[in-house]
N, C-alpha and C positions, 0 to 999 in steps of 0.2 A: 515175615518181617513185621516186626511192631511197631503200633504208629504211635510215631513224635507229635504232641503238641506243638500248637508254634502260637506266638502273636505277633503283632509290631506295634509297635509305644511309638508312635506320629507316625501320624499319615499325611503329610505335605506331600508337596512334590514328587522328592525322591522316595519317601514310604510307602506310598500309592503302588508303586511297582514293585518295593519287597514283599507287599501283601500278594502280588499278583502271583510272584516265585514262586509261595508257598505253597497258594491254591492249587497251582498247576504240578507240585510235585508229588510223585508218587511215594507213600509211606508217611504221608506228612498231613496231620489234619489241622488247618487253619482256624483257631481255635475264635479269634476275634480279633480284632483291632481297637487300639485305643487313645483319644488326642483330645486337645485342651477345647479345641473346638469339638461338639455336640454335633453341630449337622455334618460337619467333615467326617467325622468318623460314622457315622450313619451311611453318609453317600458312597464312601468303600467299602464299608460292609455290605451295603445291597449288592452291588459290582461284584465282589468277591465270592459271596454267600458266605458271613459268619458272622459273627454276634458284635455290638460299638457297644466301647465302654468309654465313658466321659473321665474316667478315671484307671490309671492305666493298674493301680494298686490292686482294685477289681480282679484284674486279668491276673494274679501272678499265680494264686493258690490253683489256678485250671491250665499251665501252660507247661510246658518243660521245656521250653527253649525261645527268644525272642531277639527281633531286630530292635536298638534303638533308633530311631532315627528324628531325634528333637535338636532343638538349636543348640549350640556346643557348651554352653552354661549352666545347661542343665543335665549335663552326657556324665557326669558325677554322681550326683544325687541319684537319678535315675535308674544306674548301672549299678550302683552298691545297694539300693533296694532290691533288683532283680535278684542279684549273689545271693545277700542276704535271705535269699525265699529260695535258694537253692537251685535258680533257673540260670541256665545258661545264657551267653549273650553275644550277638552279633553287635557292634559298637561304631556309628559312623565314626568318619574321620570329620577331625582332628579328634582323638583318643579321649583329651580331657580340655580343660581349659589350663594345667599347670602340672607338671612332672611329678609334684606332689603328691597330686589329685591321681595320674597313672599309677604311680607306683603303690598308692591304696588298696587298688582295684586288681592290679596283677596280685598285690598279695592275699587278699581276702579269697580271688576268685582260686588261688592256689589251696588254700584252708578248706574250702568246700569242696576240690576237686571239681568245681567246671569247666566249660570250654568258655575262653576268652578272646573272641576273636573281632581286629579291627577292621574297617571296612575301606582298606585300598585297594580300593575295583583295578588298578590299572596291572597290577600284580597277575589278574587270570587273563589278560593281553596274551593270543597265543603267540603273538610276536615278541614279547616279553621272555613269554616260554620259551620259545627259540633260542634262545640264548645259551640255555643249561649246553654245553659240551663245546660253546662255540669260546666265550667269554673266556681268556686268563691272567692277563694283567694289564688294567686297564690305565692306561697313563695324562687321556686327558678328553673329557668328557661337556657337550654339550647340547644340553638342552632349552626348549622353548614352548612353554605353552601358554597361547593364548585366545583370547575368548571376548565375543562381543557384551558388553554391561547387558546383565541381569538381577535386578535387585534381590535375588535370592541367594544368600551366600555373604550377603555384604553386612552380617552382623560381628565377619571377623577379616581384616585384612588379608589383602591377596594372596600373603605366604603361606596364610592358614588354610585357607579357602584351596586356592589352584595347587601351586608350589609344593606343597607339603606331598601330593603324591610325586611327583623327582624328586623329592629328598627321600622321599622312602623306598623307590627304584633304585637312588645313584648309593644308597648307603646299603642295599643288598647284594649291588656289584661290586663295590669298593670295599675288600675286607682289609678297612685301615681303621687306624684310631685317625678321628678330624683333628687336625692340627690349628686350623688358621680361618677366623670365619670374616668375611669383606661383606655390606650390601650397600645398596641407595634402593628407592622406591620413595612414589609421589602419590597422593591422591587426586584424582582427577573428577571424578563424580560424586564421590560416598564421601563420607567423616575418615573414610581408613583407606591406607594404601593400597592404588587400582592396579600396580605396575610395579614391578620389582625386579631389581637384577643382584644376584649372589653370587660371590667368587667362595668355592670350598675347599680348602686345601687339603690336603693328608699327611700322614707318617711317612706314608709310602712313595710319596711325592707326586702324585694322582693330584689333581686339578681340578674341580667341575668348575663350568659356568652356568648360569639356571635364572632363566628368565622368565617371569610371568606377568601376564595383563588379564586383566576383565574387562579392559576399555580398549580392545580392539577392533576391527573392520572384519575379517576374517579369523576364522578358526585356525588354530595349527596347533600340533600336538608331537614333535618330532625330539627324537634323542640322537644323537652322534657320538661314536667312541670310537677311541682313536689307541690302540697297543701296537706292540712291537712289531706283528706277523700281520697285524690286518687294519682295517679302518671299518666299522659298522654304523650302518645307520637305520633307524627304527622310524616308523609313521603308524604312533597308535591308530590315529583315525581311520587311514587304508587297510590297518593290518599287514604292512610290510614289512622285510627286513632285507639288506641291501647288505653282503659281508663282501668287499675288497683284499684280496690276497697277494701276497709275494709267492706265486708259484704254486697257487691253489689249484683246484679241481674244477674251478669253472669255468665260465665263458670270457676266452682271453679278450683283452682289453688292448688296440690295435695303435694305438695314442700313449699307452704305457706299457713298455716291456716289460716279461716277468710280471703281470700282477691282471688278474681274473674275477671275475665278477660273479657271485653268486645271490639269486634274487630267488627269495620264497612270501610267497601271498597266503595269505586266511580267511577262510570266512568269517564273515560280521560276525556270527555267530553271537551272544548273547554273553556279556562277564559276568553282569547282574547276575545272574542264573548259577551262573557257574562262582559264583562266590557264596550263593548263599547254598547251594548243592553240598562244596565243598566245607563248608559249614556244620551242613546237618549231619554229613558224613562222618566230622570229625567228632561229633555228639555221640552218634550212636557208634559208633567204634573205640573209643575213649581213646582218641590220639588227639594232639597236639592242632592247632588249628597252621593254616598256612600263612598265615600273618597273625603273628600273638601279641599280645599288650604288653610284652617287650618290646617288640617291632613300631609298636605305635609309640609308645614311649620316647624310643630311638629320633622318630622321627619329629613327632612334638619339640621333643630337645634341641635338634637343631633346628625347628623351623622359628619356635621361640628368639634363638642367638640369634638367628637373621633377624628376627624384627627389631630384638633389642640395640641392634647398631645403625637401624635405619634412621634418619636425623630425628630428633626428640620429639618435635610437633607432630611428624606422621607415625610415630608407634602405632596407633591405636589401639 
């Protein structure tokens, strides 16, 4: 097997732990890390054992492949420097800061032939996965995630920040064109909306409801779908999935005739991991990534229209 260079362009928070992916995989040598802060990318670099560069330009000419993980205004710039040096790119979420800005990047990154991949963790959810064979037409759909205030995140309202992975979930389940987009949301702590609720219609006449907070008491992370043959419900956080049947194979339900209960559990198991795994996979094999900057796109777009019909003062 031959090894892939790797870096990651910030190391905050969340990049601190895409450096750690790297180190720890096999086939993969963690070339350096790089961020605007000098002692931060020093303090991961000793952690990790690889080389800090104060400048992430530094890093491009020694890498073949790299996480961005900087505040989302600069997820443009940043990523079309990468392309342009002909390195591949892991890209947090939110994709860009404007459809524009996406659809640059998917097409430049297509000119070079790289891999373009965004980073909605909630996708390698094996309860997510669960889905494949179970899912077929989904008629009305409900989600809720929310999250106690954390100032980190709140450089872009909550649609962008939280929300945007259910729309990137409910828009892989729902194979319709969006018809009809409703929301309200307030800001509670930040300059930008903490809280938000979206009504999403479809072609297909599919529904979602999609609510998110950063200013809540408690954690929750749950999806409900509701079709013809069954009702499912999903708890990212547990790693559950709960499928209710008209005449299924499970465990009959003694309160409602005719309909069965099928309950499958996951290990924590690690998504970070398994996104940036499936990442490097999709490098060294020259296939297609499993969330592409089409997908980010997709979902930027809609989470955009939510903001933009939130009442005028709280766009942010």
């Amino acid at each position: 097997m031959s090894i892939l260079r790797a870096g990651v362009i910030g190391v905050g928070y969340l990049g601190r732990f895409h450096a750690q992916k790297y180190a720890a995989l096999e086939g993969v040598e963690l070339i350096g890390v790089a961020d605007s802060d000098p002692n931060r990318a020093e303090e991961v670099a000793r952690e990790v054992g690889c080389r800090a560069f104060g400048n992430y330009r530094e890093l491009l000419g020694q890498v073949d492949l790299v996480s961005i993980v900087v505040p989302t205004q600069y997820h443009h710039e940043v990523a079309r420097a990468c392309l342009e040096a002909d390195v591949h790119i892991l890209l947090e979420k939110p994709v860009t800061q404007t459809v524009a800005e996406a659809e640059d990047l998917i097409r430049l990154a297509a000119e070079r032939r790289r891999v373009f991949q965004v980073g909605h963790l909630e996708r390698f959810n094996p309860a997510v996965v669960a889905l494949s064979g179970v899912l077929k037409n989904p008629m009305f759909i409900e989600s809720h995630r929310m999250a106690p205030y954390k100032p980190r995140g709140t450089d872009v309202n909550v649609v962008l920040d939280l929300m945007i992975h259910d729309i990137d979930i409910i828009l892989t389940l729902v194979k319709s064109d969006l018809k009809l987009v409703n929301s309200v949301g307030v800001p509670v702590i930040s300059d930008e909306v903490d809280i938000a609720n979206a009504r999403l219609q479809f072609e297909s006449g599919c529904v979602a409801n999609v609510t998110a907070s950063r200013v809540s008491v408690d954690t929750m992370r749950k999806i409900r779908i509701f079709q013809p043959d069954a009702y499912i419900t999903i708890d990212y956080q547990a790693r559950k999935i709960g499928i209710f049947r008209k005449g299924g194979a499970g465990m009959p339900l003694p309160m409602i005739p005719n309909v069965t209960l099928e309950e499958r559990s996951f290990d924590q198991g690690d998504s970070l991991m398994d996104e940036v795994r499936a990442f490097v996979h999709s490098v060294r094999e020259g296939k297609p990534p499993v969330v592409s900057g089409e997908d980010g796109k997709r979902a930027l777009a809609v989470a955009l229209e939510i903001s933009g019909k939130l009442a005028p003062k709280f766009q942010g």
